[in-house]
C-alpha positions as CSV (number, residue, x, y, z in Angstrom):
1,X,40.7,46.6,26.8
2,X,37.7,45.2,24.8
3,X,38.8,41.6,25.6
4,X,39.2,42.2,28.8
5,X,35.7,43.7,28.9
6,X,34.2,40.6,27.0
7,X,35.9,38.5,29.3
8,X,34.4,40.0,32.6
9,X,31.2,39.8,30.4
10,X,31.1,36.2,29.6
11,X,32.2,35.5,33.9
12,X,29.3,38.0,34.7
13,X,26.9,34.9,31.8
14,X,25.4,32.6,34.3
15,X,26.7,29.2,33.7
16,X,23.7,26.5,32.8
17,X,23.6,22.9,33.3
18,X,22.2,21.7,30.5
19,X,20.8,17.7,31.3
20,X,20.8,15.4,27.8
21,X,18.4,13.6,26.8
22,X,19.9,10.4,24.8
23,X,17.5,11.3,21.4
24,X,19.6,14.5,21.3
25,X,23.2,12.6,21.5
26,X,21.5,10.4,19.1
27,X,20.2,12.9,16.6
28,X,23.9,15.1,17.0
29,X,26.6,12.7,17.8
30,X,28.5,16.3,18.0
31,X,25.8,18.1,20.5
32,X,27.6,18.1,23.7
33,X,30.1,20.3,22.1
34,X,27.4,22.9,21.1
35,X,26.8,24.5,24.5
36,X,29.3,27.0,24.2
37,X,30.2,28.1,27.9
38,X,27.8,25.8,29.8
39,X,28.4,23.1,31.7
40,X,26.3,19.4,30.6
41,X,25.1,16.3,32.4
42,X,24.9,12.6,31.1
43,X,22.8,10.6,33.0
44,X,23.4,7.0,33.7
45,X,20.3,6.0,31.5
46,X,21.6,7.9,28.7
47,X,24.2,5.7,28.7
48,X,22.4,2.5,29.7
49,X,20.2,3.6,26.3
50,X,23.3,4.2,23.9
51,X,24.4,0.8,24.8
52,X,20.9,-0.3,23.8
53,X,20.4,1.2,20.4
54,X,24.9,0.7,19.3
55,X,23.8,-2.4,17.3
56,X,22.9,-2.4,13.7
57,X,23.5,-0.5,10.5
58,X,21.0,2.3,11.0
59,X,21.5,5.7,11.2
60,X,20.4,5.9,15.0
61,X,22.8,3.0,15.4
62,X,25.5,4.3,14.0
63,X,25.4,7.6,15.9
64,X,25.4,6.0,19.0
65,X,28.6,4.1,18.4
66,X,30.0,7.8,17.6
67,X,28.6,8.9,21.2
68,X,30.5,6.3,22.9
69,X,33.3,6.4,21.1
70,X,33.7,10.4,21.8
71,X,32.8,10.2,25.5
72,X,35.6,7.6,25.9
73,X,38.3,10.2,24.3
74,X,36.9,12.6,26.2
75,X,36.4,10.8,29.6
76,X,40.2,8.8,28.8
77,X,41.8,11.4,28.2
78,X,41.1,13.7,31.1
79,X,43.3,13.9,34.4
80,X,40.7,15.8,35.7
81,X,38.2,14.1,39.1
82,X,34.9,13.1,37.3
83,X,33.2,14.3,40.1
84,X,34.5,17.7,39.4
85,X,33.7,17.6,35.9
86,X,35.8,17.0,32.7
87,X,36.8,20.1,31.0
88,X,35.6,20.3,27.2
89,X,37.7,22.9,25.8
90,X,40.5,20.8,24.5
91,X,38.4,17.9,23.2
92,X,36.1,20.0,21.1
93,X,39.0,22.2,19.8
94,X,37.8,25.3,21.0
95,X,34.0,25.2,20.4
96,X,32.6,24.6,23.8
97,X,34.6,26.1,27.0
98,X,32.2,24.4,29.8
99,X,32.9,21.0,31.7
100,X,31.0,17.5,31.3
101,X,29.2,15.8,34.1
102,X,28.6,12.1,34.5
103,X,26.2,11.2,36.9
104,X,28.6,9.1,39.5
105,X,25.7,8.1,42.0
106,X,22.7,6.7,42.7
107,X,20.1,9.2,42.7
108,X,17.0,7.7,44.9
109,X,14.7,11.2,43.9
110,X,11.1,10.7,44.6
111,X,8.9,10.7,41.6
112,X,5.5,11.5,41.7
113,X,3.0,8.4,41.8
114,X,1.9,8.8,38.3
115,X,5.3,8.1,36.8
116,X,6.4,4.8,36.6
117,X,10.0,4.6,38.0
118,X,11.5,2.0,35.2
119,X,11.0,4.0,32.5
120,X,14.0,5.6,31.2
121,X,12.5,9.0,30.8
122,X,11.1,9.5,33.8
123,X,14.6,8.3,35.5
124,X,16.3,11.0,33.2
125,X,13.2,13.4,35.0
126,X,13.7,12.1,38.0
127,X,18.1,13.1,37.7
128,X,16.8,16.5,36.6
129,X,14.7,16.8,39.7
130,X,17.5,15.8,41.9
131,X,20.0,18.7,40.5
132,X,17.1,21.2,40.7
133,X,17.6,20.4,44.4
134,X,21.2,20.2,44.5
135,X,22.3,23.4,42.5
136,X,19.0,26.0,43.8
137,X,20.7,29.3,42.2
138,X,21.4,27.3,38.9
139,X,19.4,27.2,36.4
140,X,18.9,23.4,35.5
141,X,17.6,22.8,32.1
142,X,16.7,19.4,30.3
143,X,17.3,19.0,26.2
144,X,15.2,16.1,25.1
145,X,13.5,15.7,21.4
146,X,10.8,14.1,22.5
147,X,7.6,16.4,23.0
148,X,6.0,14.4,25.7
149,X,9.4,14.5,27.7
150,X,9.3,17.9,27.8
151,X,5.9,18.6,28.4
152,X,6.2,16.0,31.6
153,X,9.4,18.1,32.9
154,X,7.4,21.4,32.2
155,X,4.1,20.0,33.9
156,X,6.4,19.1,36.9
157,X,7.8,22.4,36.8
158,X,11.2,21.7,35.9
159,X,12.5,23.7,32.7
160,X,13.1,21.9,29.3
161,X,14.1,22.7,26.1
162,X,14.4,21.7,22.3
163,X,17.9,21.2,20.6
164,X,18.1,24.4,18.5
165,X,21.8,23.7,17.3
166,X,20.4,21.6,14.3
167,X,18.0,24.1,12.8
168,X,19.7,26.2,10.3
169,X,16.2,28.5,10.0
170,X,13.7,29.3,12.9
171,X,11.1,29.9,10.5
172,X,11.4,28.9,7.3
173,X,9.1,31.2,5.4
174,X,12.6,33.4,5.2
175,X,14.4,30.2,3.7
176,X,15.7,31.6,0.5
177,X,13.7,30.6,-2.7
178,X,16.0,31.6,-5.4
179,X,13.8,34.3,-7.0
180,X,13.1,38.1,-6.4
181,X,10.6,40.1,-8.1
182,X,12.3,43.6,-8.7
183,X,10.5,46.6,-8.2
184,X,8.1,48.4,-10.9
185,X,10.9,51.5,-10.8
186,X,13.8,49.1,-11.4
187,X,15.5,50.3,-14.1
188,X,15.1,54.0,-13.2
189,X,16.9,53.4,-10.4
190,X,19.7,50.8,-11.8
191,X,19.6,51.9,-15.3
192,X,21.9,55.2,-15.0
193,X,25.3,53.8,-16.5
194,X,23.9,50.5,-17.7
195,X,26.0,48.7,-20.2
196,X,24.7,45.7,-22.3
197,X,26.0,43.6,-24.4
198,X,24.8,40.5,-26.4
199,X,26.8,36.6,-25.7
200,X,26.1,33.5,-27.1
201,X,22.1,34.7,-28.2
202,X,21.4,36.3,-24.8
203,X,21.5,39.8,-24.2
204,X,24.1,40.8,-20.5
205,X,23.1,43.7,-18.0
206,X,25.6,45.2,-16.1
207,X,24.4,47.5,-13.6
208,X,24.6,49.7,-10.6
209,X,22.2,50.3,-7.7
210,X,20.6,50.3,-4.2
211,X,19.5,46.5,-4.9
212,X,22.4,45.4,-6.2
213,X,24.4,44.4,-2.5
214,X,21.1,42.1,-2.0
215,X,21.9,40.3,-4.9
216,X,23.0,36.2,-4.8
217,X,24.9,35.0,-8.0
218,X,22.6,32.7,-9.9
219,X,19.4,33.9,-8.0
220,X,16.9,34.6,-10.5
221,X,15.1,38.4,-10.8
222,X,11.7,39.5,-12.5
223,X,9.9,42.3,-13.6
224,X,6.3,41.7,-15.0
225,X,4.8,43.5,-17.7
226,X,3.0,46.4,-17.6
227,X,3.1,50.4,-16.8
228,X,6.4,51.2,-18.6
229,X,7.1,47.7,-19.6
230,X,5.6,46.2,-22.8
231,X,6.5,42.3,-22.1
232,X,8.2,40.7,-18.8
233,X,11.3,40.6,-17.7
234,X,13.6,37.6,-16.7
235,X,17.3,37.0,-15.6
236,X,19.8,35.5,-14.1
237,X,22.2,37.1,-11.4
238,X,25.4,36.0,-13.3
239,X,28.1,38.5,-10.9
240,X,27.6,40.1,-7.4
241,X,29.8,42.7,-6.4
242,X,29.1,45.3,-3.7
243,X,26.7,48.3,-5.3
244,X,27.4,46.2,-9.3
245,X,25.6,43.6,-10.7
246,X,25.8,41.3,-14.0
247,X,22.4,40.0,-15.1
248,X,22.1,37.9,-18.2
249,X,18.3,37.0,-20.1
250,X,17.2,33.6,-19.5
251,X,16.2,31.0,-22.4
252,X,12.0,30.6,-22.5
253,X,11.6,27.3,-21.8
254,X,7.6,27.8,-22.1
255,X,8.2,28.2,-26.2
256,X,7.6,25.1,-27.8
257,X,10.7,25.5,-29.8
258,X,12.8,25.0,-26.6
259,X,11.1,22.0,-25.5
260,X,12.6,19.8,-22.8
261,X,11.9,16.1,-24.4
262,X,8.9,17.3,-25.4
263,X,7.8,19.6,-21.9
264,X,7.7,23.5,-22.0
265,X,8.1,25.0,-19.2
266,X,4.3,26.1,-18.0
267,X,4.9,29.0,-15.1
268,X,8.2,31.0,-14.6
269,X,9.4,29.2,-11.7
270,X,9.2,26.1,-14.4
271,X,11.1,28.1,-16.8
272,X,14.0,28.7,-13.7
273,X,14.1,25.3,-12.9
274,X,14.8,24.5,-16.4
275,X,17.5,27.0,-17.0
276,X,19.5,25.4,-14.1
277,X,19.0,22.3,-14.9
278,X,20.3,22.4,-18.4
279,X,23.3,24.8,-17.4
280,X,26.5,22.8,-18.1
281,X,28.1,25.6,-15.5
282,X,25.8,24.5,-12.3
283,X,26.8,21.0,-10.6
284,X,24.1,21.4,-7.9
285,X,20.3,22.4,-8.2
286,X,17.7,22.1,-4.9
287,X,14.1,22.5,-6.2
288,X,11.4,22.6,-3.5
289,X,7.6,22.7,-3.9
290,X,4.5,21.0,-3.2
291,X,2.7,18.0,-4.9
292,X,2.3,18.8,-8.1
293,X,4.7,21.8,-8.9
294,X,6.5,19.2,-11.8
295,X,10.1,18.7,-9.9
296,X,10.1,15.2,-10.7
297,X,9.3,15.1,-13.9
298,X,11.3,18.8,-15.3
299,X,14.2,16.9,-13.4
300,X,14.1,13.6,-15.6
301,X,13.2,15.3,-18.9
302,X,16.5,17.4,-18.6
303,X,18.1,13.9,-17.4
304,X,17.3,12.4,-20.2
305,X,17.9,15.3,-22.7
306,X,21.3,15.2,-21.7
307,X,21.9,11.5,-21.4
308,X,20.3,10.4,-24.7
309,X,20.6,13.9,-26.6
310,X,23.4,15.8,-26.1
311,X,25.7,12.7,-24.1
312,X,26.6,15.4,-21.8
313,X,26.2,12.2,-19.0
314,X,26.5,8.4,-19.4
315,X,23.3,7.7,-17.3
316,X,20.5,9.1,-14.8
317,X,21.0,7.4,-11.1
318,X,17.6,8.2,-8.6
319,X,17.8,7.4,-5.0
320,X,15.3,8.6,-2.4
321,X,14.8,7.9,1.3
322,X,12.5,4.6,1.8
323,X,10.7,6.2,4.8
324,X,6.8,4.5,5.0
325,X,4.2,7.1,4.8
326,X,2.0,4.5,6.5
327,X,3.0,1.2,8.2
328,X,6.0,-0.3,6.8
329,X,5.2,-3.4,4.0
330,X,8.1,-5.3,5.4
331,X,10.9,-7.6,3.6
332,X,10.9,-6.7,-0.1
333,X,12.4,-10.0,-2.2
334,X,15.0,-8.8,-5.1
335,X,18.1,-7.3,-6.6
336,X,18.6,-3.9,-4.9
337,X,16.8,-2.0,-8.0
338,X,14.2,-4.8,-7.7
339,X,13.8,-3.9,-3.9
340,X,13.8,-0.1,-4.3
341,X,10.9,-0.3,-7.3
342,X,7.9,0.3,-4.7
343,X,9.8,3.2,-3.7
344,X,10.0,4.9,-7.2
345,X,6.6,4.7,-8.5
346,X,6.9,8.9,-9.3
347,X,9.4,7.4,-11.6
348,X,7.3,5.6,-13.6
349,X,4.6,7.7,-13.6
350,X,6.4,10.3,-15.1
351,X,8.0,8.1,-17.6
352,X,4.9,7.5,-18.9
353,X,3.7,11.5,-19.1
354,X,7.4,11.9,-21.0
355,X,7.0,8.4,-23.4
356,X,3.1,9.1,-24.0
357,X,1.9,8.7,-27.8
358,X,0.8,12.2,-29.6
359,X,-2.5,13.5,-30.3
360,X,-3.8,13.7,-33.6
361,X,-3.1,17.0,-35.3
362,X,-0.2,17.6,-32.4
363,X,2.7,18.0,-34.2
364,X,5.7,17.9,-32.0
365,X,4.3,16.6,-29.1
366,X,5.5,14.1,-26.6
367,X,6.4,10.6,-27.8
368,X,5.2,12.0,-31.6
369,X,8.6,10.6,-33.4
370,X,8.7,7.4,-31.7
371,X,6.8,6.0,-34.5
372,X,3.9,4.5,-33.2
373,X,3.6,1.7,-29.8
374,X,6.7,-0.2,-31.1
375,X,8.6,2.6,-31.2
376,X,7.1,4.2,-27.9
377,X,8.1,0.9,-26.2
378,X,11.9,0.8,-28.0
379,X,12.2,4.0,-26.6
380,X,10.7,2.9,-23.6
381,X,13.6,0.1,-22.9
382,X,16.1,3.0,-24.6
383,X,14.9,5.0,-21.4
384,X,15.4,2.3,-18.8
385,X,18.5,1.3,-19.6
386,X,20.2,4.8,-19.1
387,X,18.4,5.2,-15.4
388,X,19.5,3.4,-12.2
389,X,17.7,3.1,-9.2
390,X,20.2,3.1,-6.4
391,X,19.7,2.3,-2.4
392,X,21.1,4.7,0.1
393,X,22.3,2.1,2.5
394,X,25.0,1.6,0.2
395,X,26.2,4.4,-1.0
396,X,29.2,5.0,1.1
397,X,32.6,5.1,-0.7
398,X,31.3,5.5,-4.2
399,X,32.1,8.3,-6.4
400,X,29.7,8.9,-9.8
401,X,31.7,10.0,-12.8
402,X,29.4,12.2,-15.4
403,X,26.3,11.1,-14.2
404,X,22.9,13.0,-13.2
405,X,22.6,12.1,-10.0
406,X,18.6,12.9,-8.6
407,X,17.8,12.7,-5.0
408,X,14.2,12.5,-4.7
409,X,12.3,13.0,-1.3
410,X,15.5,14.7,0.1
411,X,13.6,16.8,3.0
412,X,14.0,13.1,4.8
413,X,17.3,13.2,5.2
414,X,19.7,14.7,7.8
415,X,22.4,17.0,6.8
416,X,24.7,14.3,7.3
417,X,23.2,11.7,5.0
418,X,23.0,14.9,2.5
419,X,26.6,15.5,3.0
420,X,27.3,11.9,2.2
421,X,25.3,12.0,-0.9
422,X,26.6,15.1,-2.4
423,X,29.9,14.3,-1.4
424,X,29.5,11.6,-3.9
425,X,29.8,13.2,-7.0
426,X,32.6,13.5,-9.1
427,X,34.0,14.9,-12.5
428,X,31.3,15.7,-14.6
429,X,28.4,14.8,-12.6
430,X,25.3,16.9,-11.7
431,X,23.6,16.8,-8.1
432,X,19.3,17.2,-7.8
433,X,17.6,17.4,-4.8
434,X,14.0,17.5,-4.7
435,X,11.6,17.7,-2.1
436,X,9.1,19.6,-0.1
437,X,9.9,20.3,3.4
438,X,6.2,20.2,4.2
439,X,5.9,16.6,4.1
440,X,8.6,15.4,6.2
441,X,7.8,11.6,7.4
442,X,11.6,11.0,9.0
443,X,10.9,10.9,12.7
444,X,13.1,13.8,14.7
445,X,13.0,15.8,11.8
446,X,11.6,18.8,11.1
447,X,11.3,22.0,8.5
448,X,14.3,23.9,10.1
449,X,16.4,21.1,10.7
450,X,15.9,18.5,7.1
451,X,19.2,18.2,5.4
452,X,17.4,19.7,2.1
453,X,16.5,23.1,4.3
454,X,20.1,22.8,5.6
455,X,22.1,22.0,2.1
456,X,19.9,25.5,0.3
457,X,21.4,27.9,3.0
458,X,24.4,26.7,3.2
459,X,25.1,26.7,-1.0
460,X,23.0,29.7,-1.9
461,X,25.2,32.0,-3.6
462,X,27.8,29.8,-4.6
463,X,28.6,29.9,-8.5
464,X,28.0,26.5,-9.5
465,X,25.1,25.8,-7.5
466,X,21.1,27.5,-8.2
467,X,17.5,27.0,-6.2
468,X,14.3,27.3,-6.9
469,X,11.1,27.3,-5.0
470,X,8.4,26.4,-7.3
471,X,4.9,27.5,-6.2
472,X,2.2,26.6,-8.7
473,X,0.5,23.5,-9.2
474,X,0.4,21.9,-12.3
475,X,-0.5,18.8,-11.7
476,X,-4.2,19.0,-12.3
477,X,-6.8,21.4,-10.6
478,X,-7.7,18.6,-7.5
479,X,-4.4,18.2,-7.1
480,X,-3.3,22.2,-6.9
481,X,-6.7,22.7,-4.7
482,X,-5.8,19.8,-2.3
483,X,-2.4,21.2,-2.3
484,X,-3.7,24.7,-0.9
485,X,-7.0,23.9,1.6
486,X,-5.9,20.4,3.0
């Protein structure tokens, strides 16, 4: 009965035609299987433009060798008329029951005088216009990228749309942060039936409550001090089960005993970072924030704790997207690592805060056992020799064994270069992305649809993996200011 009903539903769904855009096909090789039970259109210019932009080793390139190849399985393999459409249920397995259009004549539409006819966009307008025409009581929809497309189609009073199938968060002010500040009456409320036990110097919670369902394993919960509690309260969610939790105390990272090669943690989202970071149990760690919040250098001062220190790994490898804020500097002459130097001056700079000589009467501090500018610089060439710099162009069919892999500036990449990165790793190694998905310079890309927004939704709660949002400044007082009214 009920699929019957759903069935007369979805006949009763108005079927769309939904008119590509080649950006989109370019952007999601996969998008013309995303439109469920509506029907799509292909243009003749979105072909004429894939056939432009197959050659080369780009990203953009790449995808639209994928294009082609999938509309010729698709278009090869059907015994269906073209004319009538190809049916996309069996290609796409499943995913999308509507049919694909080619366009299979000439469309002589009349633009409006303002439009120059050879452009390819306003030929891709001009197809839209003509199915307006041909199909009144359908609705006719364009899916382009480009802004200006779509304002053009709107301003000639055609509809268009963005592609939403990338995005995994509308808004991503609800993208999850990895922290949750409990409520003053917390453990009023959880604390009936509370058992605790001590393990390995920190002290285990295991409790019941409303909360508890809400919880993520190796999200991180606070209480600050005051009312009814005398000093703050930190932890990590270790277990998740229905109304049951398992919390376990965090180590302070802010003491000056627990120093990271020589950094203390200086806020609590600091002291989170740090925890994951040096947990031999978490393979994968996403830390977002804005200039200044100390990702980069929290990231290489537990590197290189556990490379030099402890041998947990045999060496640091960085890798970053080498997308131009400005205009691009052209040919760079060089090895690979020589080549990808430019790119990684946040490295050195926060080589030199972690190698910096003490000051006087600082006992402890940074670079203070090194023994004076000899040793800072043996140390120095100690440091450099445990970190690669790595190019993503050729990272492709490499797998890193105990190594602590860093992915810096990762909100420029798509969620299938992340894929490619993380997928990467091997026994032993551990996976950082950093990044702030406000400063996204990768063109096509955008908050809801980075790789880095798409890789923290899709691992949250997953044992072996922890995120962090971290939202103070710490860089210096311009720097936090700049950060908040520019």
């Amino acid at each position: 009965m009920n699929s019957k009903r759903s069935k007369s539903a979805k006949a009763n769904r108005v079927c769309k035609l939904f008119v590509l855009d080649t950006n989109v096909l370019m952007h999601d090789p996969t998008s013309m299987f995303r439109f469920e039970e509506h029907d799509i259109y292909v243009p003749m210019m979105t072909l004429e433009e894939l056939d432009a932009n197959k050659k080369g080793m780009s990203e953009v390139a790449r995808n639209a060798r994928q294009v082609s190849r999938t509309l010729d399985e698709v278009v090869s393999a059907s015994e269906d008329d073209i004319n009538a459409g190809i049916a996309l249920e069996e290609p796409s397995r499943g995913l999308a029951s509507g049919r694909l259009f080619l366009q299979t004549e000439a469309i002589n539409n009349v633009l409006p005088v303002s439009l120059p006819t050879a452009k390819a966009d306003n030929q891709i307008i001009g197809v839209v216009m003509h199915l307006v025409e041909r199909f009144p009581k359908r609705p006719v929809i364009l899916v382009s990228k480009d802004i200006n497309m779509r304002i053009k189609a709107r301003a000639l009073g055609l509809a268009a749309q963005d592609y939403f199938n990338d995005k995994v968060l509308e808004d991503t002010d609800l993208l999850y942060t990895g922290t949750a500040e409990l409520p003053a009456d917390f453990w009023e409320t959880h604390g009936k039936d509370m058992e605790s036990w001590k393990k390995e110097g920190r002290t285990l919670y295991r409790i019941k409550g409303p909360l508890c369902p809400d919880f993520l394993v190796n999200e991180f919960v606070f209480l600050e001090a005051g009312g009814s509690n005398d000093k703050p309260f930190q932890a990590a969610v270790c277990e998740a089960a229905g109304r049951s939790a398992l919390l376990e105390t965090l180590i302070d990272y802010g003491h000056q005993k627990n120093a990271v090669w020589g950094i203390t943690a200086r806020n609590r989202e600091q002291n989170f970072a740090l925890n994951l970071l040096l947990d031999p149990d978490i393979d994968f760690v996403t830390l977002l924030g804005q200039a200044g919040t100390g990702k980069t250098l929290l990231t290489l001062a537990a590197g290189l704790t556990q490379t030099l220190e402890t041998k947990r790994f045999s060496e640091i490898i960085i890798t970053r997207v080498t997308v131009p804020v400005g205009e691009d500097i052209g040919f760079l002459p060089g090895t690979e690592e020589e080549k990808m130097t430019p790119w990684m001056g946040a490295l050195e700079d926060n080589l030199d805060v972690l190698n910096k000589p003490a000051d006087d009467g600082e006992k402890g501090a940074p670079g203070g056992p090194y023994g004076g500018d000899w040793g800072r610089a043996a140390t120095m060439d100690l440091i450099r020799s445990r970190i690669k710099i790595k190019s993503l162009n050729f990272m492709r069919g490499r797998t890193f064994i105990n190594k602590f892999l860093i992915i810096d500036e990762a909100q420029n990449l798509t969620p299938k270069q992340m894929k490619t990165l993380i997928t990467r790793a091997g026994p032993g190694t551990k996976v950082v992305c950093l990044g702030n998905i406000g400063q996204i310079d990768t063109p096509y890309l955008t908050e809801g649809s980075s790789g880095l927004t798409y890789v923290v939704d899709r691992f949250k709660g997953w044992p072996h993996s922890g995120h962090v949002t971290l939202a103070r400044g710490e860089r210096s007082r311009l720097a936090d200011h700049a950060g908040e009214v520019l």
